[in-house]
PyMOL Python script that loads the backbone (N, CA, C, O; Angstrom):
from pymol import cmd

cmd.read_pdbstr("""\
ATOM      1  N   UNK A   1       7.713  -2.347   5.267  1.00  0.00           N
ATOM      2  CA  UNK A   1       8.118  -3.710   5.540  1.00  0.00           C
ATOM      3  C   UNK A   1       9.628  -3.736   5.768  1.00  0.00           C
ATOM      4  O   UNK A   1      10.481  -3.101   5.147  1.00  0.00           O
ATOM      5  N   UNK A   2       9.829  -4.783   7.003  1.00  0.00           N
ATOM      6  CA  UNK A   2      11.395  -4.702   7.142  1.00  0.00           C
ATOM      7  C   UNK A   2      11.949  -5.796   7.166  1.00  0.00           C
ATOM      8  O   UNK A   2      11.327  -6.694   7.735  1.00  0.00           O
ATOM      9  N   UNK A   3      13.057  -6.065   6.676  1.00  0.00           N
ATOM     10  CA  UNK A   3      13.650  -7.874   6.367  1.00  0.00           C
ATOM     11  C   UNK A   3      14.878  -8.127   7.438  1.00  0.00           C
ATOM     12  O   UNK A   3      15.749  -7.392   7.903  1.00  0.00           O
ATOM     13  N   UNK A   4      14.548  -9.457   7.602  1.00  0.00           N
ATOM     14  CA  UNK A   4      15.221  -9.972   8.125  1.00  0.00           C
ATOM     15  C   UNK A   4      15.630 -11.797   7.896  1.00  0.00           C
ATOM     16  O   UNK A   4      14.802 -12.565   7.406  1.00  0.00           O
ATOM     17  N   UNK A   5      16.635 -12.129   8.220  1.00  0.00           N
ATOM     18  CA  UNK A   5      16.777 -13.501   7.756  1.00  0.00           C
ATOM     19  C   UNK A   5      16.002 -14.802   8.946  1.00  0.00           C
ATOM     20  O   UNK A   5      15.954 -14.776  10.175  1.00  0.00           O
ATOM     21  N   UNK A   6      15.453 -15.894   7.924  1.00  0.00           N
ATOM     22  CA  UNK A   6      14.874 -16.823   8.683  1.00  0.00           C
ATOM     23  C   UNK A   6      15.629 -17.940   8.850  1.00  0.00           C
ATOM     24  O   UNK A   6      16.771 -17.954   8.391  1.00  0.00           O
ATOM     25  N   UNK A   7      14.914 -19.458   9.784  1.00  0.00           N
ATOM     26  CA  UNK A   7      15.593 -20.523   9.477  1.00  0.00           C
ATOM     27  C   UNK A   7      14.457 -21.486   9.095  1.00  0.00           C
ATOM     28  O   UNK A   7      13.555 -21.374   9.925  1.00  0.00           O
ATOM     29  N   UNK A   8      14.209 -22.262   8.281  1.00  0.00           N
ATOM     30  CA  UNK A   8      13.320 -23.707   8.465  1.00  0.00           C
ATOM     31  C   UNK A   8      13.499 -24.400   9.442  1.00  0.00           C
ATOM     32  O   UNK A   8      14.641 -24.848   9.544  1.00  0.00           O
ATOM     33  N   UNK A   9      12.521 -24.763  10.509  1.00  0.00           N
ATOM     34  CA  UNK A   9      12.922 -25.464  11.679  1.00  0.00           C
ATOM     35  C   UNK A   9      12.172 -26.854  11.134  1.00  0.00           C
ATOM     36  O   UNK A   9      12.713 -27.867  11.578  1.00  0.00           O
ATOM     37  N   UNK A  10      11.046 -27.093  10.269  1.00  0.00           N
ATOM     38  CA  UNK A  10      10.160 -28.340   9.879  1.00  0.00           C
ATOM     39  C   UNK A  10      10.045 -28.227   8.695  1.00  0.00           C
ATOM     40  O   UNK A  10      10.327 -27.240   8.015  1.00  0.00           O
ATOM     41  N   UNK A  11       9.642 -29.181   8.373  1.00  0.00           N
ATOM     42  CA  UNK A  11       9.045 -29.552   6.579  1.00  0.00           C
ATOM     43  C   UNK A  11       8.253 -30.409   6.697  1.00  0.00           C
ATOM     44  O   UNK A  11       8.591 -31.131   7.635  1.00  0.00           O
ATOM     45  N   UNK A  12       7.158 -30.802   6.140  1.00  0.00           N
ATOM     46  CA  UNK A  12       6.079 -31.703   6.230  1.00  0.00           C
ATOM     47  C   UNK A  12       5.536 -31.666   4.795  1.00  0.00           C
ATOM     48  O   UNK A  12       4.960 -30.638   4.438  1.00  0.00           O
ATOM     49  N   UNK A  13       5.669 -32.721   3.913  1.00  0.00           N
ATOM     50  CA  UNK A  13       4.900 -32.835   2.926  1.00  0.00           C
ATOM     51  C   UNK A  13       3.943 -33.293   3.110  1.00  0.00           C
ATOM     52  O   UNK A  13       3.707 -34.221   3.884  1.00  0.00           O
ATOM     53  N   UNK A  14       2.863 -32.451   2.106  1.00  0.00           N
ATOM     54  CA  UNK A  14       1.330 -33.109   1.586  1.00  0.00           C
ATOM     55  C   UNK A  14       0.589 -33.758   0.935  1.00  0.00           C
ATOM     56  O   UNK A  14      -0.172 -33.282   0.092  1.00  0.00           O
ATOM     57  N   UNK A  15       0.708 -35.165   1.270  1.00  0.00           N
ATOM     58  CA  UNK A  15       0.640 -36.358   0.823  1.00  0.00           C
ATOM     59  C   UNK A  15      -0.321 -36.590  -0.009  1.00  0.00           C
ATOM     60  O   UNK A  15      -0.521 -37.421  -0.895  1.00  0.00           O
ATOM     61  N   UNK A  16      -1.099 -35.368   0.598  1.00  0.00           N
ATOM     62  CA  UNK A  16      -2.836 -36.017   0.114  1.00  0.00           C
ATOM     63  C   UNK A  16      -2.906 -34.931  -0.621  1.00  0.00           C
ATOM     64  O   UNK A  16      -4.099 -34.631  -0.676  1.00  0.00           O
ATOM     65  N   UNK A  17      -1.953 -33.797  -1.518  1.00  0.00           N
ATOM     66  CA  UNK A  17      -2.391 -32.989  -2.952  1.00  0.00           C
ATOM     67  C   UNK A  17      -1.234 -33.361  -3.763  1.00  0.00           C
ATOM     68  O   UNK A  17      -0.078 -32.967  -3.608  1.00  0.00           O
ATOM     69  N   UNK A  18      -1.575 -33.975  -4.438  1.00  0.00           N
ATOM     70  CA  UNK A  18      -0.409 -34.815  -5.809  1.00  0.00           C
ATOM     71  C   UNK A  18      -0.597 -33.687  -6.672  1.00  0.00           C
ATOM     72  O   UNK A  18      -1.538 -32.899  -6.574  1.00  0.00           O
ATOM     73  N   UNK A  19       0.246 -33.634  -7.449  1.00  0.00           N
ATOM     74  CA  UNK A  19       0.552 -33.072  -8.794  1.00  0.00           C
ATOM     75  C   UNK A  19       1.398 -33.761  -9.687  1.00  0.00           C
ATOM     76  O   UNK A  19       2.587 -33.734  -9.368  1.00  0.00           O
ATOM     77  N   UNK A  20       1.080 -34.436 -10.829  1.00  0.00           N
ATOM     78  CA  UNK A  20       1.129 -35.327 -11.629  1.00  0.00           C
ATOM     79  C   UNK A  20       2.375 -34.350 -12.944  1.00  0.00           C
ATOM     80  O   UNK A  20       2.035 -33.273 -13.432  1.00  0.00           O
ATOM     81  N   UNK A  21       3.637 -34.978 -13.255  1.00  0.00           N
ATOM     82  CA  UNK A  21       3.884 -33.782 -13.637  1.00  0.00           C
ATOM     83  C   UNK A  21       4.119 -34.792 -15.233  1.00  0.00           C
ATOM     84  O   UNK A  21       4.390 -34.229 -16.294  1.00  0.00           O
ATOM     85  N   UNK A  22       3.969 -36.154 -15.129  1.00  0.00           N
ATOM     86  CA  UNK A  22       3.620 -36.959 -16.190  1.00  0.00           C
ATOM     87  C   UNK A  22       2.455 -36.845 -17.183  1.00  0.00           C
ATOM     88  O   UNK A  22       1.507 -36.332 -16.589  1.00  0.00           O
ATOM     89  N   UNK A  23       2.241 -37.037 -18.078  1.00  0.00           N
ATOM     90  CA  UNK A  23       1.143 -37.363 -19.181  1.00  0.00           C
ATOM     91  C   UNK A  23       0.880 -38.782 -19.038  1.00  0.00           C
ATOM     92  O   UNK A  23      -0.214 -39.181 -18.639  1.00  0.00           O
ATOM     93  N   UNK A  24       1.802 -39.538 -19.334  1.00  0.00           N
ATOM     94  CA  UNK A  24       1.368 -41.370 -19.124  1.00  0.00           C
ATOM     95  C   UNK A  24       2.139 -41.854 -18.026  1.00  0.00           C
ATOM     96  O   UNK A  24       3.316 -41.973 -18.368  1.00  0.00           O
ATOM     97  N   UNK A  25       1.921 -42.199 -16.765  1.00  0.00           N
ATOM     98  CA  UNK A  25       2.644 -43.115 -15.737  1.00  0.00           C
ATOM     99  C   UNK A  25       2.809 -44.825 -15.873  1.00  0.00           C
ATOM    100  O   UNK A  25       2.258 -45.697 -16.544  1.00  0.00           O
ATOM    101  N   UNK A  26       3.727 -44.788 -14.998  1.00  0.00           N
ATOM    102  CA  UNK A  26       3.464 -46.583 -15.362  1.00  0.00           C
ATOM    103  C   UNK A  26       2.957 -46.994 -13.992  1.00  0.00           C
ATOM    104  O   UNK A  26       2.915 -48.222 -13.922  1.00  0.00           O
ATOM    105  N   UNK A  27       2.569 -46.409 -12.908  1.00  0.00           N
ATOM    106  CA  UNK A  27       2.228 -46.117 -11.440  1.00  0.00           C
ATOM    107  C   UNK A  27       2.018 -45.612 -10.839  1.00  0.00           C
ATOM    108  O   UNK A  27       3.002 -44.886 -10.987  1.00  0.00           O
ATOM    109  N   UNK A  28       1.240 -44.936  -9.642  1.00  0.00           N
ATOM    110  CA  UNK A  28       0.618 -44.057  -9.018  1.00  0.00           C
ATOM    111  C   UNK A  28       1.317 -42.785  -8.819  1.00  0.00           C
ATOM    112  O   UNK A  28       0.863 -41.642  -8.778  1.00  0.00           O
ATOM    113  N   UNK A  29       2.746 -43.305  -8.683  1.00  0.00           N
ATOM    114  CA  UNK A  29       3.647 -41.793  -7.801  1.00  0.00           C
ATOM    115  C   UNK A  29       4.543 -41.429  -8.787  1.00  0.00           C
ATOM    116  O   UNK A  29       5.329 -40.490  -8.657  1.00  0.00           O
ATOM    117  N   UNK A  30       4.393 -42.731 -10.613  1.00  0.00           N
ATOM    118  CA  UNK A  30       5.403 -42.256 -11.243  1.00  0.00           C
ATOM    119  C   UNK A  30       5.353 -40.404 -11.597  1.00  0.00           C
ATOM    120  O   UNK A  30       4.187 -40.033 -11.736  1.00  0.00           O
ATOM    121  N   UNK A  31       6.075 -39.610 -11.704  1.00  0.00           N
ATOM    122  CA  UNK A  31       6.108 -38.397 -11.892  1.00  0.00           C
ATOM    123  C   UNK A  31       5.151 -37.708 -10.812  1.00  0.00           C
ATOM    124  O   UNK A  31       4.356 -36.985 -11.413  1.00  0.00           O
ATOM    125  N   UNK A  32       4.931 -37.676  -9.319  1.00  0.00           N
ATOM    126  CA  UNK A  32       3.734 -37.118  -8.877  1.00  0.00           C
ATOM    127  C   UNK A  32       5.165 -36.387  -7.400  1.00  0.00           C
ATOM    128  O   UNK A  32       6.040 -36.850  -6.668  1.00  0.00           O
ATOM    129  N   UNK A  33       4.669 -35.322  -7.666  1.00  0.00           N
ATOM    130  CA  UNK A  33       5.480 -34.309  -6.573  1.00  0.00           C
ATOM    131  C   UNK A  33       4.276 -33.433  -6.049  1.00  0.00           C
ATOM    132  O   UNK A  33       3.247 -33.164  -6.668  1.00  0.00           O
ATOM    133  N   UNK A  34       4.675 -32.995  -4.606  1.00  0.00           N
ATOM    134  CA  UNK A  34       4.122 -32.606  -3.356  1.00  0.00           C
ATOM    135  C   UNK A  34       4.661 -31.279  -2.721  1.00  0.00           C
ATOM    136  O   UNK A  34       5.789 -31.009  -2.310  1.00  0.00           O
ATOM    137  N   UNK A  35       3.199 -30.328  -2.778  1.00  0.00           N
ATOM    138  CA  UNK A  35       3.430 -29.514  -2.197  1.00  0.00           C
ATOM    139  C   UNK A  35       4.184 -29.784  -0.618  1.00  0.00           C
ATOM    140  O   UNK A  35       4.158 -30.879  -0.056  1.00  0.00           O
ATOM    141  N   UNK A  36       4.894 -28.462  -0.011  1.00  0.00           N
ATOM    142  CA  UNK A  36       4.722 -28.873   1.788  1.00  0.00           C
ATOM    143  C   UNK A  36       4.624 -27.383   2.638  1.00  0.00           C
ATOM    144  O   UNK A  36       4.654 -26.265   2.124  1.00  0.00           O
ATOM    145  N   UNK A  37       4.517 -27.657   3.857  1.00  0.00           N
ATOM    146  CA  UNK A  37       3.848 -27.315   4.725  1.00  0.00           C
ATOM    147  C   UNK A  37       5.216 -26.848   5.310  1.00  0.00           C
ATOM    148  O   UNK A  37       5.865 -27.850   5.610  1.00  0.00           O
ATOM    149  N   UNK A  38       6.077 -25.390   5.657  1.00  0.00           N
ATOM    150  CA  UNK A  38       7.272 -25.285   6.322  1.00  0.00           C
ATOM    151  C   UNK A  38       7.193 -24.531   7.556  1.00  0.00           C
ATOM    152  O   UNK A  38       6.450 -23.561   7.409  1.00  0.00           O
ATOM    153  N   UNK A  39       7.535 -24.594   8.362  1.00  0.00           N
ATOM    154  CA  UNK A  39       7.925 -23.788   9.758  1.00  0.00           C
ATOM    155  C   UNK A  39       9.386 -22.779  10.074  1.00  0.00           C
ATOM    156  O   UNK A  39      10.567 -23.091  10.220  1.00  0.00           O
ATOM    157  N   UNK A  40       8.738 -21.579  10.093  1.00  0.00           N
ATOM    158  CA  UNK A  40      10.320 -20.880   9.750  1.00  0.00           C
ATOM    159  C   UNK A  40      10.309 -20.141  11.292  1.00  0.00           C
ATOM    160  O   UNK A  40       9.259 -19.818  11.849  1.00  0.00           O
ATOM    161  N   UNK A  41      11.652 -19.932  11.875  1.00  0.00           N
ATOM    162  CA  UNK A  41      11.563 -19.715  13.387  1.00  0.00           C
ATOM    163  C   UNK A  41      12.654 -17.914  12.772  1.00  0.00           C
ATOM    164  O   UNK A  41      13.666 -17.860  12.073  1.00  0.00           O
ATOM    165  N   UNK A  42      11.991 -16.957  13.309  1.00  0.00           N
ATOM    166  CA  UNK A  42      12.932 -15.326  12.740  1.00  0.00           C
ATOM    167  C   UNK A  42      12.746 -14.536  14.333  1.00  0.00           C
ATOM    168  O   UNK A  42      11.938 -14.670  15.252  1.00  0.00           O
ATOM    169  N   UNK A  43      13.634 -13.890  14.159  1.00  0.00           N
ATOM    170  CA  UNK A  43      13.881 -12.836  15.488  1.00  0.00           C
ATOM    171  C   UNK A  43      13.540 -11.770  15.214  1.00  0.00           C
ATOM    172  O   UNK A  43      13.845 -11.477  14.058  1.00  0.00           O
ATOM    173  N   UNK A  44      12.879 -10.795  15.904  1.00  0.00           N
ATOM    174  CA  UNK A  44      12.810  -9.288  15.790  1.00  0.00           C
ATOM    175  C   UNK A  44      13.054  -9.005  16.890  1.00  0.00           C
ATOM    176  O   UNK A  44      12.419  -9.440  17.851  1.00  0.00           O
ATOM    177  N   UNK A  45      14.395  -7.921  16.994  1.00  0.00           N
ATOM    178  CA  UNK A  45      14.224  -7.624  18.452  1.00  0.00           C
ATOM    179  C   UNK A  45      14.570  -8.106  19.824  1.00  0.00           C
ATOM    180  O   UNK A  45      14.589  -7.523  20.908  1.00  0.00           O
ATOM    181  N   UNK A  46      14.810  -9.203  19.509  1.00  0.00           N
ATOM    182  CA  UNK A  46      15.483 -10.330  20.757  1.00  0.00           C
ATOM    183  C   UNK A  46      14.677 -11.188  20.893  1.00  0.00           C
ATOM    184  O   UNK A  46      14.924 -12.089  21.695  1.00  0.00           O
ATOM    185  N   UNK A  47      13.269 -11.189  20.046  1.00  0.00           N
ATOM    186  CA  UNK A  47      12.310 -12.194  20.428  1.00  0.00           C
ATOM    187  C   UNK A  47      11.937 -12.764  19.069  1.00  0.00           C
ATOM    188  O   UNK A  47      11.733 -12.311  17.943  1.00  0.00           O
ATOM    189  N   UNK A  48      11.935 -14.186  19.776  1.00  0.00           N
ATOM    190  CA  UNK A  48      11.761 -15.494  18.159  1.00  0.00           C
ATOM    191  C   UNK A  48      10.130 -15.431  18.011  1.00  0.00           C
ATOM    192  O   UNK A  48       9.306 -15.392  18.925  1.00  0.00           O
ATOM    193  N   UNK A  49       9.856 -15.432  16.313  1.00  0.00           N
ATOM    194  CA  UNK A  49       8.492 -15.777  16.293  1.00  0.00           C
ATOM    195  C   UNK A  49       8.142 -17.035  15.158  1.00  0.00           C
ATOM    196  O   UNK A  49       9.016 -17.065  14.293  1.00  0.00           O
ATOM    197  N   UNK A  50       7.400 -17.756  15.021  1.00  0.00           N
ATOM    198  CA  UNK A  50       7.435 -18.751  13.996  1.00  0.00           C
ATOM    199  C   UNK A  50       5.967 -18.477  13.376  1.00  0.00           C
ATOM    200  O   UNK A  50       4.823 -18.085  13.606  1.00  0.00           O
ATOM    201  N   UNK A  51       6.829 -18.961  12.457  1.00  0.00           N
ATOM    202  CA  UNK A  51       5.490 -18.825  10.815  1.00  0.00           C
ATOM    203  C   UNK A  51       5.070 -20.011  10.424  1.00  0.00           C
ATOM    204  O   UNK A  51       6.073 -20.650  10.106  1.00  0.00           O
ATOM    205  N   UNK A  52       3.888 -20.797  10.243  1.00  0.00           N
ATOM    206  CA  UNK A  52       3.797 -21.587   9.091  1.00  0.00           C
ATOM    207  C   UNK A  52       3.644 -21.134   7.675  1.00  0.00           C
ATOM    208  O   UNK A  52       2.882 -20.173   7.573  1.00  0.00           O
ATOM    209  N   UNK A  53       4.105 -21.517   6.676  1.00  0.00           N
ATOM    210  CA  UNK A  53       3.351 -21.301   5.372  1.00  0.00           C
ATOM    211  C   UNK A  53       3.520 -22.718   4.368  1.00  0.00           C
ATOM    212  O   UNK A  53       4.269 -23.683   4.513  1.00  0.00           O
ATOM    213  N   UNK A  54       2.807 -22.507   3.618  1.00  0.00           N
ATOM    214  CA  UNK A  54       2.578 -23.382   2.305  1.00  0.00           C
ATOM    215  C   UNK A  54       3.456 -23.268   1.203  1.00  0.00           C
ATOM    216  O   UNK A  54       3.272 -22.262   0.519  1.00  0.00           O
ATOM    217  N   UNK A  55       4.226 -23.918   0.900  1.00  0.00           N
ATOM    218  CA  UNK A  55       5.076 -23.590  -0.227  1.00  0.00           C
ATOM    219  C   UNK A  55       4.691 -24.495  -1.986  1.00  0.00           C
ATOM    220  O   UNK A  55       5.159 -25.537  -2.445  1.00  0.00           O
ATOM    221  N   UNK A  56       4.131 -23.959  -2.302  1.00  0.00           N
ATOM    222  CA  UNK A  56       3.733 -25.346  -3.814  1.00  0.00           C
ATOM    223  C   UNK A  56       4.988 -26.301  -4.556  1.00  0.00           C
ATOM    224  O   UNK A  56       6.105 -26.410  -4.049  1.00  0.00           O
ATOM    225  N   UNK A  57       4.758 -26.673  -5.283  1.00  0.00           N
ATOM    226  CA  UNK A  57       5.624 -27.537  -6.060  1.00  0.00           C
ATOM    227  C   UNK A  57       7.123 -26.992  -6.942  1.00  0.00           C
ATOM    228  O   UNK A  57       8.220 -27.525  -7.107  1.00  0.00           O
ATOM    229  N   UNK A  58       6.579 -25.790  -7.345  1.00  0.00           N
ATOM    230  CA  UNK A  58       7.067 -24.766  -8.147  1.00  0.00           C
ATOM    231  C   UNK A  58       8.366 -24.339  -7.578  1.00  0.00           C
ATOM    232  O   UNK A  58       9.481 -24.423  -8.094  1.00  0.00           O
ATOM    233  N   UNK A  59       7.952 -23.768  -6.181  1.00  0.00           N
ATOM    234  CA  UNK A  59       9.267 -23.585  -5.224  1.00  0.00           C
ATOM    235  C   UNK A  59      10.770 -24.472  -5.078  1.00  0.00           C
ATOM    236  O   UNK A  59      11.900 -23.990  -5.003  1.00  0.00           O
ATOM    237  N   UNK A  60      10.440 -25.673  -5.069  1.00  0.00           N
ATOM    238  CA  UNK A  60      11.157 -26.743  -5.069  1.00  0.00           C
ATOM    239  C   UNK A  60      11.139 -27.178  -3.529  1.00  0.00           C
ATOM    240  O   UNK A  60      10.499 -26.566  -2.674  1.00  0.00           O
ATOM    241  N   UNK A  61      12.078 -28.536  -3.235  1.00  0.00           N
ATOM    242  CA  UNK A  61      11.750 -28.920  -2.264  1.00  0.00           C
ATOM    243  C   UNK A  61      12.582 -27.603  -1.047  1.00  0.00           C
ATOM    244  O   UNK A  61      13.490 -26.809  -1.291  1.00  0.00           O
ATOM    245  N   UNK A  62      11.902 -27.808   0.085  1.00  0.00           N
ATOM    246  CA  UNK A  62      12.809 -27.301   1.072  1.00  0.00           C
ATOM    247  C   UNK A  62      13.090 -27.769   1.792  1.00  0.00           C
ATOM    248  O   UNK A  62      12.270 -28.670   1.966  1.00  0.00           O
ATOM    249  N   UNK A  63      14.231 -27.837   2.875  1.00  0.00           N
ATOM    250  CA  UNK A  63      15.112 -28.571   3.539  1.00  0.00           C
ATOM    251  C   UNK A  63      15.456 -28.236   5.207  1.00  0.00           C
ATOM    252  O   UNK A  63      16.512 -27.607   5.272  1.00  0.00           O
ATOM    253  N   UNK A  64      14.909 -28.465   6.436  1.00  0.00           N
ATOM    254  CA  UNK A  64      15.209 -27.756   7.396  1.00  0.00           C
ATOM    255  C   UNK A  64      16.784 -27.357   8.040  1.00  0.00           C
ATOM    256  O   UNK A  64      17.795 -28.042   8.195  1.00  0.00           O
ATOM    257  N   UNK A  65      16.553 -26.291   8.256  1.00  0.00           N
ATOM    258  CA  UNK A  65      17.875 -25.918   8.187  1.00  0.00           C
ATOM    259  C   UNK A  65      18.421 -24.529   7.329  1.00  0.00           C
ATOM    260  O   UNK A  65      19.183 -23.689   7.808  1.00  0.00           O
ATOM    261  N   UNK A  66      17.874 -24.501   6.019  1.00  0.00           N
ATOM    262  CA  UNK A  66      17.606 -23.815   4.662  1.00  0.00           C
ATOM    263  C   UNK A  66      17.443 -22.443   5.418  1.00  0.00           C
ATOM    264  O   UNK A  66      16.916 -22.688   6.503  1.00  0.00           O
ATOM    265  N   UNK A  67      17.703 -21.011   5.265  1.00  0.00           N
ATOM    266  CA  UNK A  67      17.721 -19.882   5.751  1.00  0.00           C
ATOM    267  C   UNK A  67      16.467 -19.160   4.455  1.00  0.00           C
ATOM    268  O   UNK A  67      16.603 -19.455   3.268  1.00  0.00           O
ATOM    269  N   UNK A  68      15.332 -18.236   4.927  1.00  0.00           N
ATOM    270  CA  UNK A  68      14.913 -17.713   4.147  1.00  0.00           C
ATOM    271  C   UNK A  68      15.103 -16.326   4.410  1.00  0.00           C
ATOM    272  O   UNK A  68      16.043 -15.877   5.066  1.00  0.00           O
ATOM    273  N   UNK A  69      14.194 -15.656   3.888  1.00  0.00           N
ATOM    274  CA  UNK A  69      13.927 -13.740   3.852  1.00  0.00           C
ATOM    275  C   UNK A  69      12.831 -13.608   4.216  1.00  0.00           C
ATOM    276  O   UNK A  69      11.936 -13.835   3.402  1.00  0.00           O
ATOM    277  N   UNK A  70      12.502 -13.202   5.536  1.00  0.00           N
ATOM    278  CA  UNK A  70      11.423 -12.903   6.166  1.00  0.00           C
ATOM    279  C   UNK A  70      11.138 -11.304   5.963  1.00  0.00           C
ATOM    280  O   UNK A  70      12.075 -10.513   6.070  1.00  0.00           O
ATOM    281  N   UNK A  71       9.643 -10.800   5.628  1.00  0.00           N
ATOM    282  CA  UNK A  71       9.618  -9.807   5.376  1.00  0.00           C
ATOM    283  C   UNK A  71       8.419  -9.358   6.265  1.00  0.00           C
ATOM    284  O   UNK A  71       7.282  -9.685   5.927  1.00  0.00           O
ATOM    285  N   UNK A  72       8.618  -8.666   7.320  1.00  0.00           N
ATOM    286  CA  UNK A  72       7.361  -8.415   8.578  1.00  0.00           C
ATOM    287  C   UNK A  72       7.350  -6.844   9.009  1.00  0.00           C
ATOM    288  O   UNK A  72       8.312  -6.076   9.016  1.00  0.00           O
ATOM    289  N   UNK A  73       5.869  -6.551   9.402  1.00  0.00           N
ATOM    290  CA  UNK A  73       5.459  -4.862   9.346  1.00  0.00           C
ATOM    291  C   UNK A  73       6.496  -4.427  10.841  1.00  0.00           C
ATOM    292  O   UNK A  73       5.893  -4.588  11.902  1.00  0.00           O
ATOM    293  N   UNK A  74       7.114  -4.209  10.892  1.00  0.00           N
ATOM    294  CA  UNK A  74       7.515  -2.588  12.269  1.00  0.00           C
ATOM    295  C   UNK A  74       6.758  -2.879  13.450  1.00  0.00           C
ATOM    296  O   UNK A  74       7.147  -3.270  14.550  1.00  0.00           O
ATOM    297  N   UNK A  75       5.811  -2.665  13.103  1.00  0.00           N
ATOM    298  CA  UNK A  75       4.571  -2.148  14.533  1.00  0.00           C
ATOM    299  C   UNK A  75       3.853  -3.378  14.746  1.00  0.00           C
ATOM    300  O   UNK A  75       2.941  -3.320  15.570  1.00  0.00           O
ATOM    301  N   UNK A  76       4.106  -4.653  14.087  1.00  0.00           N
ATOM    302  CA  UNK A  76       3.580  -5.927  14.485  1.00  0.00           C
ATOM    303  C   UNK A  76       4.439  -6.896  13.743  1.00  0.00           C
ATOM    304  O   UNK A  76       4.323  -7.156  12.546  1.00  0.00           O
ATOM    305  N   UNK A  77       5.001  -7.223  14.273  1.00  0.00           N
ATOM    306  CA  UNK A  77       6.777  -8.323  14.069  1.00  0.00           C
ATOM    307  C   UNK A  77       5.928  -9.446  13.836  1.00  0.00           C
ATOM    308  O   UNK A  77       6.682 -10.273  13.323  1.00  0.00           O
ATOM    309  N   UNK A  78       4.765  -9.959  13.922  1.00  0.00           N
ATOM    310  CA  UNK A  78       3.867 -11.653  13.968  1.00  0.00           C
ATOM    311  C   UNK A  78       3.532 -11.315  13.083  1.00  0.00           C
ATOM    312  O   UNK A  78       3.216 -12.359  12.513  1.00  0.00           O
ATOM    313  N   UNK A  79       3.232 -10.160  12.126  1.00  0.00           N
ATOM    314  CA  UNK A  79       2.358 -10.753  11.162  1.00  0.00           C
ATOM    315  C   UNK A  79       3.822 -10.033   9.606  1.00  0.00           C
ATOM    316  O   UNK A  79       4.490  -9.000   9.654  1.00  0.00           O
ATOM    317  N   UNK A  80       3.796 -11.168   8.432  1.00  0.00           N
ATOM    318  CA  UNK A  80       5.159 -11.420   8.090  1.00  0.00           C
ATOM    319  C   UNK A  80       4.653 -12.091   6.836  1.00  0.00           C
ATOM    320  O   UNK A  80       3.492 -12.488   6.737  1.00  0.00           O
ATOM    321  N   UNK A  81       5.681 -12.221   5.747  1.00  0.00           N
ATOM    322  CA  UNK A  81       5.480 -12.624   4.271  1.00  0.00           C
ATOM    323  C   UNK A  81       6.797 -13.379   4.329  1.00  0.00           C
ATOM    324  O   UNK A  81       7.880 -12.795   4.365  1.00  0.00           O
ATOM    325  N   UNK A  82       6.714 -14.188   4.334  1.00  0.00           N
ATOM    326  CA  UNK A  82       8.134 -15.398   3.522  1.00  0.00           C
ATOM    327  C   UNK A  82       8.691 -15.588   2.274  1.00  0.00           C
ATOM    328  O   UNK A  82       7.920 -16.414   1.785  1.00  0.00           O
ATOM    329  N   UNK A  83       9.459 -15.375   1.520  1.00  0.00           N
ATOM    330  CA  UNK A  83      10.136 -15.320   0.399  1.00  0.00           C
ATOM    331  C   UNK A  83      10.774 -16.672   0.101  1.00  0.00           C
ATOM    332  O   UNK A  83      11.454 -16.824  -0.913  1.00  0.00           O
TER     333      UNK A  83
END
""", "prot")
cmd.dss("prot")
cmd.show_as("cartoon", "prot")
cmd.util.cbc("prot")
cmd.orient("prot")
């Protein structure tokens, strides 16, 4: 595996999987945070490829723009692990 740096080009939260991080609310969204959905645009080579992945709650939010660590095989630059 060989690394290289990414960018977030999108962010899209997922509205419709809540995670409740309350015991008692006083309202639907009190304490409720959202996975999202990111788009990262990385070069190998002279040529751009984009990733979607899923990032959970845990991660924290992400922000487009935000640079990650793309980690993709040699002999096939499309297929890739996000950090």
């Amino acid at each position: 595996m060989e690394r290289t740096t990414g960018t977030i080009i999108a962010v899209k939260k997922q509205w419709w999987c809540k995670f409740n991080t309350k015991a008692v609310r006083l309202h639907s969204l009190d304490g409720a945070v959202f996975p999202h959905i990111i788009k990262v645009k990385y070069t190998v080579d002279g040529r751009d490829y984009i990733k979607s992945k899923w990032r959970g709650v845990a991660a924290g939010t992400p922000y487009a723009g935000d640079m990650v660590t793309v980690w993709y095989q040699p002999d096939n630059p499309a297929k890739c692990r996000i950090d």
